[in-house]
C-alpha positions in Angstrom: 0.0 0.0 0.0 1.4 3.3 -1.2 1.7 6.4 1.3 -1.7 8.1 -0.2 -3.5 4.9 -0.2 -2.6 4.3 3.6 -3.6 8.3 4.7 -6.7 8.0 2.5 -7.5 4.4 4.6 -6.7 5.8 8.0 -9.2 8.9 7.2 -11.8 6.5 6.0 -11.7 5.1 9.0 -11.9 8.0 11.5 -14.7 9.7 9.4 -17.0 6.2 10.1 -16.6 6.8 14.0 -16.7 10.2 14.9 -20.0 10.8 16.9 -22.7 13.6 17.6 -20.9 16.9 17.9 -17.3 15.7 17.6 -15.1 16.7 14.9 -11.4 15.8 13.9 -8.1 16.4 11.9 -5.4 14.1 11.0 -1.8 15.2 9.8 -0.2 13.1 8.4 3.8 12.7 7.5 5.6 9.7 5.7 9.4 9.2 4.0 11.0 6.8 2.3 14.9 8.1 2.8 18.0 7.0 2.0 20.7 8.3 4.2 24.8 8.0 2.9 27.7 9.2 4.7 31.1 10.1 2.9 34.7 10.2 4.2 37.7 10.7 2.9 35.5 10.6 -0.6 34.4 7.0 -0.2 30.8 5.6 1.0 31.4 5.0 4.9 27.9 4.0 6.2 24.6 3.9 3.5 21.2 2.9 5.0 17.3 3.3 4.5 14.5 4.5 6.8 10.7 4.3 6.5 8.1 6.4 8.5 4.9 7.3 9.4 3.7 9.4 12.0 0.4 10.9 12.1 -1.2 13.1 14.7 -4.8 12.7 15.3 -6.9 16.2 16.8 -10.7 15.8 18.4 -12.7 18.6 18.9 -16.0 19.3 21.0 -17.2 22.7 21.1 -14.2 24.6 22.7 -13.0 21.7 23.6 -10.0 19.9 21.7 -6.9 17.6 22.2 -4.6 15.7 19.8 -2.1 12.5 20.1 1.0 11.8 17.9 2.0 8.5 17.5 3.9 6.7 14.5 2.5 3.9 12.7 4.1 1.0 10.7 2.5 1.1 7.3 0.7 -1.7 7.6 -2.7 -1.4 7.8 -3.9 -4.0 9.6 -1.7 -2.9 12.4 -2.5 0.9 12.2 -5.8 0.9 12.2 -6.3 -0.2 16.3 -3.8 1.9 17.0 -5.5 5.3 15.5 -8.6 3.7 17.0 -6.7 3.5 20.8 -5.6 7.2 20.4 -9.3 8.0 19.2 -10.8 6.5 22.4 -8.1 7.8 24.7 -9.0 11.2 23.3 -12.5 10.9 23.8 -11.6 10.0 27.3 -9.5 13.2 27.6 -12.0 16.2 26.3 -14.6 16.6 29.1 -11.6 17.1 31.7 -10.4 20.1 29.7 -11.0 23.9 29.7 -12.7 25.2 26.5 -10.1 26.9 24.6 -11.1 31.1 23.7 -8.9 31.5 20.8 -9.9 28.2 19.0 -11.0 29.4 15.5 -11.1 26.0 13.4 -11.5 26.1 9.8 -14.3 24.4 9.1 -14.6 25.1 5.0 -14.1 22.3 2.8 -11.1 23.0 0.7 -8.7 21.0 -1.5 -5.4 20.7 -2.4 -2.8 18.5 -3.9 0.5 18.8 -4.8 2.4 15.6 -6.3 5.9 16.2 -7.6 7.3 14.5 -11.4 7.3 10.8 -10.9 11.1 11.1 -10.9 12.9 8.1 -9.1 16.4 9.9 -7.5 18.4 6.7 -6.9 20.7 7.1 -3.7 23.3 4.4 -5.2 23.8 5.9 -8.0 24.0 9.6 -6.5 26.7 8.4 -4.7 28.7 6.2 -7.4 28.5 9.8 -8.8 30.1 11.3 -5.6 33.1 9.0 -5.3 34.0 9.2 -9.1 34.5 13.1 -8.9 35.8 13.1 -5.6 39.1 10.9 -6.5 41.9 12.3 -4.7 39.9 14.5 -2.1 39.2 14.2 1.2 35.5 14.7 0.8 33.5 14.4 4.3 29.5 14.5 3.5 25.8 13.1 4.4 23.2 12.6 1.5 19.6 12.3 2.0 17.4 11.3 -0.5 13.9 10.1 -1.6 10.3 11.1 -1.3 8.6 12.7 1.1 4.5 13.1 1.8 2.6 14.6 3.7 -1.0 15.3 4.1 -4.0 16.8 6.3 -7.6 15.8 6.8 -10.4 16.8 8.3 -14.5 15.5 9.6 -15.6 18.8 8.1 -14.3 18.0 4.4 -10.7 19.4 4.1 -8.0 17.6 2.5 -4.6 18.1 1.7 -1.8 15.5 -0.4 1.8 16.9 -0.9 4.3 14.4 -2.2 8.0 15.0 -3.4 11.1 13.4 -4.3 14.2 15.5 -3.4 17.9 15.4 -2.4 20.5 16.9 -0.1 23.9 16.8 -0.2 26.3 18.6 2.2 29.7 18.1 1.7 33.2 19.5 2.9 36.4 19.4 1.3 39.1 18.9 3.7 42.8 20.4 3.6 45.7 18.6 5.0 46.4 21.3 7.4 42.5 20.8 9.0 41.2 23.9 7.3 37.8 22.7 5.2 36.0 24.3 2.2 32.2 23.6 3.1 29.3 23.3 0.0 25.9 21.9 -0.7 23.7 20.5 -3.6 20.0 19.9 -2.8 17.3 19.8 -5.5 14.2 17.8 -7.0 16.4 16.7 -10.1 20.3 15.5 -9.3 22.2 16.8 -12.3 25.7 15.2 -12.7 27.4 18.6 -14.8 25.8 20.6 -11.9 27.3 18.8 -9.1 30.8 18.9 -10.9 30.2 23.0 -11.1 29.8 23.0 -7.1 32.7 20.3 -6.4 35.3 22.4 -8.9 34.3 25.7 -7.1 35.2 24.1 -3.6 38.1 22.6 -5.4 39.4 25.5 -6.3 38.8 27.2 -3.0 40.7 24.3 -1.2 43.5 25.5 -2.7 44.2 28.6 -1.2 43.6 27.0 2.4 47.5 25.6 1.7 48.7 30.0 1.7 49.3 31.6 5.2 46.4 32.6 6.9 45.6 36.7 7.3 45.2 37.9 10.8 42.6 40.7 10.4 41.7 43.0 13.3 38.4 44.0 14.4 36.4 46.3 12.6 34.4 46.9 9.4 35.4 44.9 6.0 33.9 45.2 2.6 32.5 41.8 2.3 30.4 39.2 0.4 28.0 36.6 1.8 27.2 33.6 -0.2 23.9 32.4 -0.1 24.3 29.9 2.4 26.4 32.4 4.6 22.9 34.9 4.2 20.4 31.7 5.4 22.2 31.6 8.7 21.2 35.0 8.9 17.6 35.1 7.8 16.4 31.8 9.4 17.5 34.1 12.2 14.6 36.4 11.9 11.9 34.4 9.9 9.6 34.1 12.9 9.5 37.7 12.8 6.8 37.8 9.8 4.7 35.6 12.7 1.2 38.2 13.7 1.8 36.7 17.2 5.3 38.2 17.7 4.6 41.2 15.9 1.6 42.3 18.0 3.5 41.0 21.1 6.3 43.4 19.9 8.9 40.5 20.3 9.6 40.4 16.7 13.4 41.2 15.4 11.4 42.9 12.4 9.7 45.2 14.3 11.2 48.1 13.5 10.3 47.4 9.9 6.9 46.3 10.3 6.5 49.2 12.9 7.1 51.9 10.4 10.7 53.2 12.3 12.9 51.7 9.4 13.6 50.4 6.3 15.5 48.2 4.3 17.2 48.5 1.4 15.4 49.0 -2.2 16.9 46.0 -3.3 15.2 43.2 -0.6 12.1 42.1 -1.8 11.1 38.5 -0.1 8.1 36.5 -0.7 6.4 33.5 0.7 5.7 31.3 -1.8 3.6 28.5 -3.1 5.2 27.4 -6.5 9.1 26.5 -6.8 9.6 25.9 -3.4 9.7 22.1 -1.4 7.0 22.7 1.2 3.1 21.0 0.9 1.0 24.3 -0.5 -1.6 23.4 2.9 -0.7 23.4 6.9 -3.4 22.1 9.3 -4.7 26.0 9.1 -5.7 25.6 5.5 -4.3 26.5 1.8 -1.2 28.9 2.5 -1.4 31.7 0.0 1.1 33.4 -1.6 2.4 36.5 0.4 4.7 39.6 -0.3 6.4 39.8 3.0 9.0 42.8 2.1 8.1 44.7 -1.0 11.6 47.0 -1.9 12.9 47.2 1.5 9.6 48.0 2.7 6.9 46.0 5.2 4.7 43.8 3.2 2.5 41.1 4.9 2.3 38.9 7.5 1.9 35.3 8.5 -1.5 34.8 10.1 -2.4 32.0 11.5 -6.5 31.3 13.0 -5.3 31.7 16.4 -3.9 35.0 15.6 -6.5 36.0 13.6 -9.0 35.2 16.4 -6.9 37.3 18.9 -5.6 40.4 16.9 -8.5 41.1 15.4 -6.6 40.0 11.4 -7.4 37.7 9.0 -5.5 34.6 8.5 -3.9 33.6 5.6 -3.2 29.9 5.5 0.5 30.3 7.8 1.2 27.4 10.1 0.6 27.7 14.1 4.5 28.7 14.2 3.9 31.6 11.7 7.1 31.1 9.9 7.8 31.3 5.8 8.2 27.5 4.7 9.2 28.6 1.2 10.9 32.0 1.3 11.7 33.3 -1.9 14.3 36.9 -2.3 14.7 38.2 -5.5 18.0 38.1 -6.9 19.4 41.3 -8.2 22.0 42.4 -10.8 25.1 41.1 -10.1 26.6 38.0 -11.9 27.8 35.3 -10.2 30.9 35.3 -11.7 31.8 39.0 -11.4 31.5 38.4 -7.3 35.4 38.8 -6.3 36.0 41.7 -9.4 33.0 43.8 -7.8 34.2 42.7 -4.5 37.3 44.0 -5.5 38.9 44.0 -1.7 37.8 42.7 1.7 36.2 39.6 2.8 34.8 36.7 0.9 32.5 34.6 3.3 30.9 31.4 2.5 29.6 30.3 5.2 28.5 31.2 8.8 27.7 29.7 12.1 26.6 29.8 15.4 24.2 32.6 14.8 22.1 34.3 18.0 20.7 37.3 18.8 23.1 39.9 20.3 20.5 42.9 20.2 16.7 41.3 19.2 14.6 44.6 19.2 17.1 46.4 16.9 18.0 43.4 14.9 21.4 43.1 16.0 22.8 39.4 15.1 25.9 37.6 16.0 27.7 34.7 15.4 30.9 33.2 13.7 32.9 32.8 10.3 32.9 29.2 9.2 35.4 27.1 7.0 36.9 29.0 4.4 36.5 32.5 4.4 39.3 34.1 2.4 40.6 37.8 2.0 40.4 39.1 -1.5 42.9 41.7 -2.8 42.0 43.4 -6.3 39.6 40.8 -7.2 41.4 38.1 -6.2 41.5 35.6 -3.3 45.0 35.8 -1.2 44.5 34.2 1.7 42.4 32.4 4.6 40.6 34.4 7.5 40.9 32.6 10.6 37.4 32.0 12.3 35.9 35.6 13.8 33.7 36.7 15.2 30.9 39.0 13.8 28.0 41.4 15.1 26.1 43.7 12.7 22.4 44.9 12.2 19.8 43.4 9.7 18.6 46.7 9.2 22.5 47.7 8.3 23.7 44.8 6.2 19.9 44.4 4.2 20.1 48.7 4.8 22.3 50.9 3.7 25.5 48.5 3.4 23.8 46.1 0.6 25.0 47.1 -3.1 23.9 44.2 -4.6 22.7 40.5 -4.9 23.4 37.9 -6.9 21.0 37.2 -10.1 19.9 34.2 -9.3 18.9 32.8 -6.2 20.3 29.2 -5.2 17.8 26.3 -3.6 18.5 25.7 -0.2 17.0 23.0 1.7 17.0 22.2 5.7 19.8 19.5 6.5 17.9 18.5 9.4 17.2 15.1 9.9 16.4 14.5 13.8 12.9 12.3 13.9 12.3 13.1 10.1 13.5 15.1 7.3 12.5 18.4 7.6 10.0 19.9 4.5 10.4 23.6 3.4 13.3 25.6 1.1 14.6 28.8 1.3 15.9 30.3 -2.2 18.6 33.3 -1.5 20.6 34.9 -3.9 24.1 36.2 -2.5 24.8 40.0 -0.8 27.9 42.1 -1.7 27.9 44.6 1.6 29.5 48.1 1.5 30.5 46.9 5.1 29.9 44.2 7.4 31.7 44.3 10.8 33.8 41.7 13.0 34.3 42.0 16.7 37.1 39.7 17.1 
């Protein structure tokens, strides 16, 4: 039994014993994953998980509760168990407080999403892998296969998502320890484009060998790859949530609030189409939303709860209120003109640790990762030991951004603990005027 036939059985089944007044929901989440480690550019560990979890919600009046548990698969063996959690449920409403801010959707809506029937084989992914990474030390973890996911409820809503995708996060290591870090994640592995990435670290590996440059603390002319900029804005997507912004928590209040903008350049958008994340949440369809319009507030993530208790209008966004496909537009700068436009400072690919040092003003810190490398004239001359940064959202997306990269690069979450997370982020890179290190 395939993953739609088992969700579309396990509703079926609920929908025949809800009673009087009750009503339900059922999320559902299934993969079928491959997971290969790489060291020293040979397979080190390859195996295969299969999932389901599902969490089952009952509702009476104000009333409501859910249970998560994870299934097998099998039918026959799910079928008591969704019928334990129902009863144990039923058990649990009456001994509860009516909820004031519940605000279920109760409109019958629709929506699937199913992804090209392409089959992404792991095996061969990683024959791929070793057979470019001959004489590198290439360290990596690739997950791959499909993903589904799907919501249900007693009043006639229904949701499918299903995709195939990959991940594949890989260092290149130097003798000396220093490591050039890089990433390919898409729907459709392509060979030539996976050479591109593994050449570009290639050649970056390189100039780990030279002496490293001690800078000192201060402001550098700089460009942030895209993956260095997703440390950053993962930072701060919760801040598009209603709940923070009303609450005044949000690190994009300030924006939202009127007292400041960003630059002309940022526009960012949550979006349905292009990006890896079911076009539904338990709330209902998402819709597609202009959250910064030219450096200027656009809209928020709504969610029922908030909408009950603000007074606003939700808009399909999940009970966290976060973006699951954000989408900046790129800007005019070509990819390959980065270090001649950079002409001198700081060439950062990647960044870690990342935290809050000033929330309400938007004030992030964190450190350099891997190979960051001065630039001199256009050209790369040496490593940056690790640093440490601090600088403003409102600065480096403010005044200090001249330009991002055309085209935004796919980036998917590498998380893996319980599941494989859902969702992309697309970013193009930022060359910055200024972006400043504290030590």
């Amino acid at each position: 039994m395939d993953a739609r036939q088992h969700f579309n059985a396990l509703l079926a089944h609920l929908q025949a014993q809800v009673v009087g007044e009750e009503g339900f929901t059922l999320a559902y989440s299934a993969e079928v994953s491959g997971f290969i480690r790489f060291n020293q550019g040979q397979v080190r560990q390859a195996g295969q998980v299969q999932q389901v979890y599902v969490t089952l919600s009952l509702y009476q009046g104000q009333r409501h509760a859910e249970h998560k548990l994870a299934l097998s698969g099998v039918l026959d063996e799910d079928v008591p168990l969704l019928q334990q959690a129902l009863q144990r449920l039923r058990g649990m409403l009456p001994t509860l407080s009516e909820d004031p801010y519940l605000r279920l959707n109760r409109q019958a809506w629709r929506s699937e999403s199913v992804g090209e029937a392409v089959a992404l084989d792991g095996a061969s992914i990683a024959q791929q892998v070793v057979a470019a990474a001959q004489g590198l030390d290439l360290v990596g973890f690739l997950a791959v296969g499909p993903q589904y996911q799907g919501f249900a409820s007693s009043w006639g809503a229904f949701g499918w998502y299903a995709a195939s995708s990959f991940n594949l996060d890989f260092s290149l290591f130097h003798g000396n320890g220093q490591a050039v870090k890089s990433a390919y994640a898409g729907e459709h592995w392509d060979a030539q484009s996976f050479i591109r990435k593994l050449d570009d670290a290639r050649q970056q590996l390189v100039f780990l060998g030279l002496p490293a440059k001690a800078l000192q603390p201060g402001a550098y002319r700089a460009y942030l790859a895209p993956a260095a900029l997703e440390e950053l804005v993962s930072l701060c997507c919760w801040g598009f949530g209603a709940q923070a912004l009303a609450s005044g928590g949000s690190p994009l209040q300030r924006l939202f609030g009127g007292k400041a903008e960003l630059n002309a350049q940022v526009t960012v958008d949550e979006r349905i189409e292009g990006g890896l994340a079911p076009a539904f949440t338990p709330e209902g369809p998402r819709q597609p939303l202009r959250l910064i319009d030219r450096g200027r507030p656009g809209e928020r993530l709504v969610s029922s709860r908030s909408a009950a208790e603000y007074g606003l209008t939700a808009n399909g966004a999940g009970r966290g209120e976060y973006p699951l496909s954000l989408h900046m537009h790129g800007g005019d700068l070509d990819e390959h003109e980065v270090l001649q436009r950079l002409g001198t400072g700081l060439y950062i690919g990647n960044l870690w640790y990342g935290n809050f040092s000033d929330l309400p003003a938007g004030r992030l810190t964190g450190m350099t990762r891997f190979a960051t490398f001065w630039v001199e004239y256009g050209q790369i001359q040496a490593p940056v030991g690790t640093m440490r940064f601090d600088d403003s959202l409102f600065d480096f997306l403010g005044p200090q951004l001249e330009a991002l990269t055309r085209e935004p690069e796919l980036l998917l979450p590498g998380g893996t603990y319980g599941a494989r997370q859902t969702g992309s982020m697309a970013l193009p890179g930022a060359l910055l005027s200024r972006f400043t290190l504290t030590l």
